[in-house]
MARLUMSE-257369 format. One record per residue: residue number from 0; x, y, z of N, C-alpha, C, O, CB in turn. Coordinates in steps of 0.05 Angstrom, whole numbers. Glycine has a CB too. Example, Ala and Ser with C-alpha at 12.3 -4.5 7.8 and 13.67 -1.06 7.14 Angstrom:
BEGIN
NODE num   n.xx   n.yy   n.zz  ca.xx  ca.yy  ca.zz   c.xx   c.yy   c.zz   o.xx   o.yy   o.zz  cb.xx  cb.yy  cb.zz
NODE   0    264   -114    156    246    -90    156    264    -66    156    285    -66    169    226    -89    181
NODE   1    257    -45    142    273    -21    143    258      1    157    268     23    161    282    -12    114
//
This chain:
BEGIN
NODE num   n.xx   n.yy   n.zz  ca.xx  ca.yy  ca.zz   c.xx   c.yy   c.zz   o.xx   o.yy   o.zz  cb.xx  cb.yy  cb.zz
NODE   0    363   -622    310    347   -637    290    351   -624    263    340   -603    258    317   -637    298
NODE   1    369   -638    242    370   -626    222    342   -620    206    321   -632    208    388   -638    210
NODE   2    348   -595    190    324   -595    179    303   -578    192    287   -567    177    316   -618    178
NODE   3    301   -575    220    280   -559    230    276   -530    220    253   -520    216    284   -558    256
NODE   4    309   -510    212    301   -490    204    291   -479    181    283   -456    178    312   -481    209
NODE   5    293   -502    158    279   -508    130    251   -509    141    238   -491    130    290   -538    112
NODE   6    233   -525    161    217   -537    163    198   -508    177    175   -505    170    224   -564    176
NODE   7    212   -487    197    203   -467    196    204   -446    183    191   -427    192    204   -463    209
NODE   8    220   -442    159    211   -428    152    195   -435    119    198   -421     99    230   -410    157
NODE   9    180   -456    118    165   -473     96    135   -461    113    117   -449    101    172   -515     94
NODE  10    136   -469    145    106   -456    156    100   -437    154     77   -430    147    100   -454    177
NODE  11    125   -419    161    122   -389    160    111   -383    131     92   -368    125    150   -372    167
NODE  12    122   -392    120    114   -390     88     88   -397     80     79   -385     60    130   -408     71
NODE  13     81   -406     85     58   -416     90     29   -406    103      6   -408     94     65   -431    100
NODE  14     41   -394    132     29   -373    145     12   -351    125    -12   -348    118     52   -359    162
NODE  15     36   -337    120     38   -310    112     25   -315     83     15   -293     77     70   -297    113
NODE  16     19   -335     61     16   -341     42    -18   -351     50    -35   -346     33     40   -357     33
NODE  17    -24   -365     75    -60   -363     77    -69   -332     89    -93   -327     96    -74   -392    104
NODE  18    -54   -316     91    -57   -286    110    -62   -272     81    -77   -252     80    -23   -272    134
NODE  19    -50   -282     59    -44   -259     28    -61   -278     14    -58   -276    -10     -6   -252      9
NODE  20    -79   -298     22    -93   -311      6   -123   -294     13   -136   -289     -8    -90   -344     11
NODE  21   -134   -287     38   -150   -282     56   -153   -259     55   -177   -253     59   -144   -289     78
NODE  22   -135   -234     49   -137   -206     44   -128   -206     20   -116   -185     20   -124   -187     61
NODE  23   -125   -216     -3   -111   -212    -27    -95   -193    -30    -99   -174    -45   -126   -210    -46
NODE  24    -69   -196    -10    -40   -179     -1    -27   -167    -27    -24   -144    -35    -15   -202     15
NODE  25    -21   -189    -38      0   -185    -54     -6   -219    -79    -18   -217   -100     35   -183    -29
NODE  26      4   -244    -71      5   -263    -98    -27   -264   -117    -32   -264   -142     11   -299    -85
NODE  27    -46   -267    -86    -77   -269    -98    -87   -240   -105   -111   -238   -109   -100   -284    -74
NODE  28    -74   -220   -107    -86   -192   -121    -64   -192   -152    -73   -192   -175    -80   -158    -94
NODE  29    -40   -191   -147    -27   -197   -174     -6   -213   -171     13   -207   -155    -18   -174   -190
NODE  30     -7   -237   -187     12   -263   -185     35   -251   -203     55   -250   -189     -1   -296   -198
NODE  31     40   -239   -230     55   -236   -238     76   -217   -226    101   -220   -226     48   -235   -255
NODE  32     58   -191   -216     85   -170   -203     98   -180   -187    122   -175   -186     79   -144   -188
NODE  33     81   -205   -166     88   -212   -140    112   -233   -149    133   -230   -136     60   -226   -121
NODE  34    112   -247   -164    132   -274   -173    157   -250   -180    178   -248   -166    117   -299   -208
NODE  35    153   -238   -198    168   -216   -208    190   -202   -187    214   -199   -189    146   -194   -218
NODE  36    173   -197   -168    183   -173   -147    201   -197   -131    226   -196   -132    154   -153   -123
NODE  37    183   -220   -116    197   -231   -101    232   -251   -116    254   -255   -105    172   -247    -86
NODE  38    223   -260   -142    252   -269   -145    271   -250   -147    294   -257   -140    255   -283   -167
NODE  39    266   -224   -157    285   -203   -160    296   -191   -134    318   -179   -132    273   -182   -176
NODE  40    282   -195   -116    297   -190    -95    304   -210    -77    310   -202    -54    287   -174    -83
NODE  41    305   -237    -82    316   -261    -75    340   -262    -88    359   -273    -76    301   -284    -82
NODE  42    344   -248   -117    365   -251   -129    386   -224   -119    410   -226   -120    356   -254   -158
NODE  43    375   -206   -113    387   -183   -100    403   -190    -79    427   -186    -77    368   -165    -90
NODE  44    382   -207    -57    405   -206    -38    417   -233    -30    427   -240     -8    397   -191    -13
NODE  45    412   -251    -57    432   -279    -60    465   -257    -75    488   -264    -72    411   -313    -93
NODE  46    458   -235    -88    493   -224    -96    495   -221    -70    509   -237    -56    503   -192   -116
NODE  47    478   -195    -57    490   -182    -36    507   -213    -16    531   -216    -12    460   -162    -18
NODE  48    487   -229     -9    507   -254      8    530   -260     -8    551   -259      5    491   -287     13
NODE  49    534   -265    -30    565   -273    -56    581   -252    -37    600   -260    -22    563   -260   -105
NODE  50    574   -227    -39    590   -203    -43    605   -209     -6    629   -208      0    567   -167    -51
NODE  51    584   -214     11    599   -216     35    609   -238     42    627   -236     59    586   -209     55
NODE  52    604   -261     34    618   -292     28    645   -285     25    663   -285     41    606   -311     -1
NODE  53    644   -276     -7    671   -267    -16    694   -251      3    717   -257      8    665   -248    -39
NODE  54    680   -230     10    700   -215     24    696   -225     63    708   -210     79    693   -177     16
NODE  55    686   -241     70    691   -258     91    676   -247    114    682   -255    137    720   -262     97
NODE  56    650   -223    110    634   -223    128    617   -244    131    619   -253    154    624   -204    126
NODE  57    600   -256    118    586   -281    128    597   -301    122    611   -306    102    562   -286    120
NODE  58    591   -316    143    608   -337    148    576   -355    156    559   -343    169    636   -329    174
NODE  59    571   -382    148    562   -399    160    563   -415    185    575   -437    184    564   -406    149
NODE  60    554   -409    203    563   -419    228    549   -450    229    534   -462    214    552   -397    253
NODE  61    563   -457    253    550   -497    250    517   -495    274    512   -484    295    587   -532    274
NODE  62    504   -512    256    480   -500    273    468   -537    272    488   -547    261    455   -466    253
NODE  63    448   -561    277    445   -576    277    413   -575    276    395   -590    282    460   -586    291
NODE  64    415   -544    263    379   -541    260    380   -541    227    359   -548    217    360   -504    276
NODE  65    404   -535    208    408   -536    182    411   -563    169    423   -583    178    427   -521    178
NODE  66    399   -560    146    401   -596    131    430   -601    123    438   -624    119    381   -600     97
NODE  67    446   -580    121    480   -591    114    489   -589     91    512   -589     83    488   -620    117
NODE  68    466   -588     76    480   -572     48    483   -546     39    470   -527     49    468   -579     27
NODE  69    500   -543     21    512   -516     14    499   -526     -9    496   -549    -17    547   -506     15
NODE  70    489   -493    -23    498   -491    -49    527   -479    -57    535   -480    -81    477   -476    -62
NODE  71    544   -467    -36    567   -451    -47    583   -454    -18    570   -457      3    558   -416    -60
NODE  72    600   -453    -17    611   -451     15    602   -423     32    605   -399     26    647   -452     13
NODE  73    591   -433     56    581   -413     68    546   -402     63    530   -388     76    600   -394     60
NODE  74    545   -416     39    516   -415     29    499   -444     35    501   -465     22    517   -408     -4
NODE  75    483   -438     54    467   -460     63    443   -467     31    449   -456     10    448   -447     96
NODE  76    429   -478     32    410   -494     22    377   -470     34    358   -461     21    416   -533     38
NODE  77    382   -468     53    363   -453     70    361   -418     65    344   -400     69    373   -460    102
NODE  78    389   -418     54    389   -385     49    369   -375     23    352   -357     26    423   -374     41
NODE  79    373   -387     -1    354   -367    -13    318   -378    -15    300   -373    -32    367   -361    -46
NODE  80    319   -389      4    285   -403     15    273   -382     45    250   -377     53    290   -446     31
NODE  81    306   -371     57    294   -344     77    295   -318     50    285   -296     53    322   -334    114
NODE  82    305   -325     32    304   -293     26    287   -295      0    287   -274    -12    338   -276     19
NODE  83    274   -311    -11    251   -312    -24    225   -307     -2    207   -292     -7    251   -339    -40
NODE  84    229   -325     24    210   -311     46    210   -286     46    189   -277     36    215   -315     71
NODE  85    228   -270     54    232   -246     62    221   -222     36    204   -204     37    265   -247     71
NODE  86    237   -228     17    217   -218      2    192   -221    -13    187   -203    -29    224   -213     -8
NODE  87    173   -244     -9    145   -247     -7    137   -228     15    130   -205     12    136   -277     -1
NODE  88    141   -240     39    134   -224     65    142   -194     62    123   -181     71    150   -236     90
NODE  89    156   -182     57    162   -150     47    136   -146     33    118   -136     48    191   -143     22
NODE  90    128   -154      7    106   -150     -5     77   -147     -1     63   -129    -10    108   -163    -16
NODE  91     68   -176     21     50   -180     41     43   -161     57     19   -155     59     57   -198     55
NODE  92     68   -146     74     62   -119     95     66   -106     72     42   -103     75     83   -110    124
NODE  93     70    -97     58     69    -70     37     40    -74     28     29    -52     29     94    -69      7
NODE  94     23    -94     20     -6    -86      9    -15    -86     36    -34    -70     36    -24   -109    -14
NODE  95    -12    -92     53    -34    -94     88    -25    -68     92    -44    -54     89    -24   -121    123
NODE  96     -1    -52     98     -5    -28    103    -13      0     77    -14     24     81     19    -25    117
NODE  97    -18    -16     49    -26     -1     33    -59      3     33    -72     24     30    -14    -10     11
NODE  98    -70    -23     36   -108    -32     50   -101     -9     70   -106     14     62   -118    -75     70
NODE  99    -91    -10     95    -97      2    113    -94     34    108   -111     51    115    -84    -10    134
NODE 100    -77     39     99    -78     80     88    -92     90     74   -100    113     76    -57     95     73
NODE 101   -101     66     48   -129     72     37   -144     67     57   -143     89     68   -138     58     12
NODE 102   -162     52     73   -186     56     86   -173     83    108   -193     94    117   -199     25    101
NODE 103   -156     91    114   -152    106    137   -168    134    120   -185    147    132   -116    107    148
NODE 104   -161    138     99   -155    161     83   -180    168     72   -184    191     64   -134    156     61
NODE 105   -203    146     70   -226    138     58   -227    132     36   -249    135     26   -240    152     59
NODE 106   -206    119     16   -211    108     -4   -220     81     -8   -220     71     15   -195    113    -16
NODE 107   -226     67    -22   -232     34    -31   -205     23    -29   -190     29    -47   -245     28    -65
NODE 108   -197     12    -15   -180    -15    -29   -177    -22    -54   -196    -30    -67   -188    -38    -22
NODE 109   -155    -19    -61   -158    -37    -84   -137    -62   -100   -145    -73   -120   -162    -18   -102
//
Protein backbone atom coordinates (compact mmCIF):
# COMPACT_ATOMS: atom_id res chain seq x y z
CA UNK A 1 0.00 0.00 0.00
CA UNK A 2 1.78 2.95 -1.12
CA UNK A 3 2.07 5.53 1.25
CA UNK A 4 1.73 3.56 4.46
CA UNK A 5 5.29 4.34 5.57
CA UNK A 6 4.70 8.26 5.21
CA UNK A 7 1.42 7.54 7.02
CA UNK A 8 3.44 5.94 9.98
CA UNK A 9 5.67 7.84 10.48
CA UNK A 10 3.08 11.24 10.42
CA UNK A 11 1.47 9.07 13.70
CA UNK A 12 4.50 8.48 15.20
CA UNK A 13 4.95 12.07 14.83
CA UNK A 14 2.29 12.75 16.24
CA UNK A 15 2.57 10.34 19.13
CA UNK A 16 5.65 11.66 20.42
CA UNK A 17 4.51 15.38 19.74
CA UNK A 18 1.06 14.75 22.28
CA UNK A 19 3.84 12.90 24.82
CA UNK A 20 6.14 16.64 24.46
CA UNK A 21 2.87 18.46 24.56
CA UNK A 22 1.86 16.66 28.07
CA UNK A 23 5.35 16.92 29.80
CA UNK A 24 6.55 20.02 28.00
CA UNK A 25 9.67 17.74 26.51
CA UNK A 26 11.15 19.79 24.31
CA UNK A 27 8.62 22.08 21.37
CA UNK A 28 6.01 23.17 24.34
CA UNK A 29 9.01 24.17 26.84
CA UNK A 30 11.07 26.00 23.96
CA UNK A 31 9.72 26.19 20.33
CA UNK A 32 12.57 28.10 19.06
CA UNK A 33 15.71 25.87 20.24
CA UNK A 34 13.47 22.91 19.38
CA UNK A 35 12.65 24.10 15.51
CA UNK A 36 16.35 25.20 15.61
CA UNK A 37 17.87 21.89 16.83
CA UNK A 38 15.54 19.66 14.92
CA UNK A 39 16.07 21.23 11.26
CA UNK A 40 19.78 21.32 11.85
CA UNK A 41 19.97 17.99 12.35
CA UNK A 42 17.55 17.00 9.60
CA UNK A 43 19.90 18.93 7.60
CA UNK A 44 22.95 17.05 9.07
CA UNK A 45 21.95 13.93 8.18
CA UNK A 46 20.07 14.82 4.71
CA UNK A 47 24.38 15.62 3.75
CA UNK A 48 25.33 12.68 5.67
CA UNK A 49 22.53 10.52 3.16
CA UNK A 50 24.12 12.92 -0.22
CA UNK A 51 27.50 11.76 1.09
CA UNK A 52 26.45 7.92 1.04
CA UNK A 53 24.07 8.23 -2.10
CA UNK A 54 27.08 9.63 -3.76
CA UNK A 55 29.55 7.15 -2.96
CA UNK A 56 26.89 4.17 -3.35
CA UNK A 57 26.29 3.02 0.23
CA UNK A 58 22.58 3.81 0.31
CA UNK A 59 20.83 2.69 -2.06
CA UNK A 60 16.93 2.87 -2.12
CA UNK A 61 15.49 -0.35 -2.17
CA UNK A 62 11.81 -1.03 -3.86
CA UNK A 63 9.44 -1.24 -1.07
CA UNK A 64 5.36 -0.78 -2.04
CA UNK A 65 4.99 0.77 1.48
CA UNK A 66 6.80 4.16 -0.17
CA UNK A 67 4.79 6.90 -2.17
CA UNK A 68 7.43 6.69 -5.24
CA UNK A 69 8.81 9.83 -5.19
CA UNK A 70 12.34 10.91 -5.01
CA UNK A 71 13.50 14.06 -4.23
CA UNK A 72 17.07 12.94 -5.64
CA UNK A 73 17.74 9.42 -6.84
CA UNK A 74 17.84 7.14 -4.04
CA UNK A 75 16.27 9.82 -1.93
CA UNK A 76 12.71 8.97 -1.12
CA UNK A 77 10.13 11.75 -0.33
CA UNK A 78 9.87 9.91 3.15
CA UNK A 79 13.56 10.43 4.06
CA UNK A 80 13.84 13.82 5.43
CA UNK A 81 10.16 13.41 7.24
CA UNK A 82 12.11 10.16 9.23
CA UNK A 83 14.96 12.36 9.96
CA UNK A 84 13.15 15.48 11.00
CA UNK A 85 11.31 12.65 13.22
CA UNK A 86 14.31 11.39 14.47
CA UNK A 87 15.58 14.43 15.41
CA UNK A 88 12.42 15.86 17.23
CA UNK A 89 12.33 12.47 18.98
CA UNK A 90 16.23 12.79 20.01
CA UNK A 91 15.14 16.01 21.71
CA UNK A 92 11.82 14.57 23.33
CA UNK A 93 14.05 11.64 25.19
CA UNK A 94 16.79 14.20 25.94
CA UNK A 95 14.22 16.59 28.10
CA UNK A 96 12.31 13.12 29.62
CA UNK A 97 15.61 11.87 30.67
CA UNK A 98 16.76 15.43 31.69
CA UNK A 99 13.01 15.76 34.05
CA UNK A 100 13.98 12.46 35.21
CA UNK A 101 17.91 13.22 36.66
CA UNK A 102 16.63 16.36 37.95
CA UNK A 103 13.84 14.78 40.05
CA UNK A 104 16.27 11.75 40.72
CA UNK A 105 18.89 14.23 42.06
CA UNK A 106 16.19 16.42 43.89
CA UNK A 107 16.05 19.29 41.89
CA UNK A 108 12.78 21.05 40.17
CA UNK A 109 12.35 20.42 36.69
CA UNK A 110 12.68 22.88 34.70
Amino acid sequence: MPGLYLLALLVSFGGVALLDRRFSLAWWRDRRTTLIASLAGTVFFLAWDAVGIATGVFVKGDSTLLLGLDLAPHLPIEEPVFLLFLSYLALVVHGAAHRRSARRDGNAPS
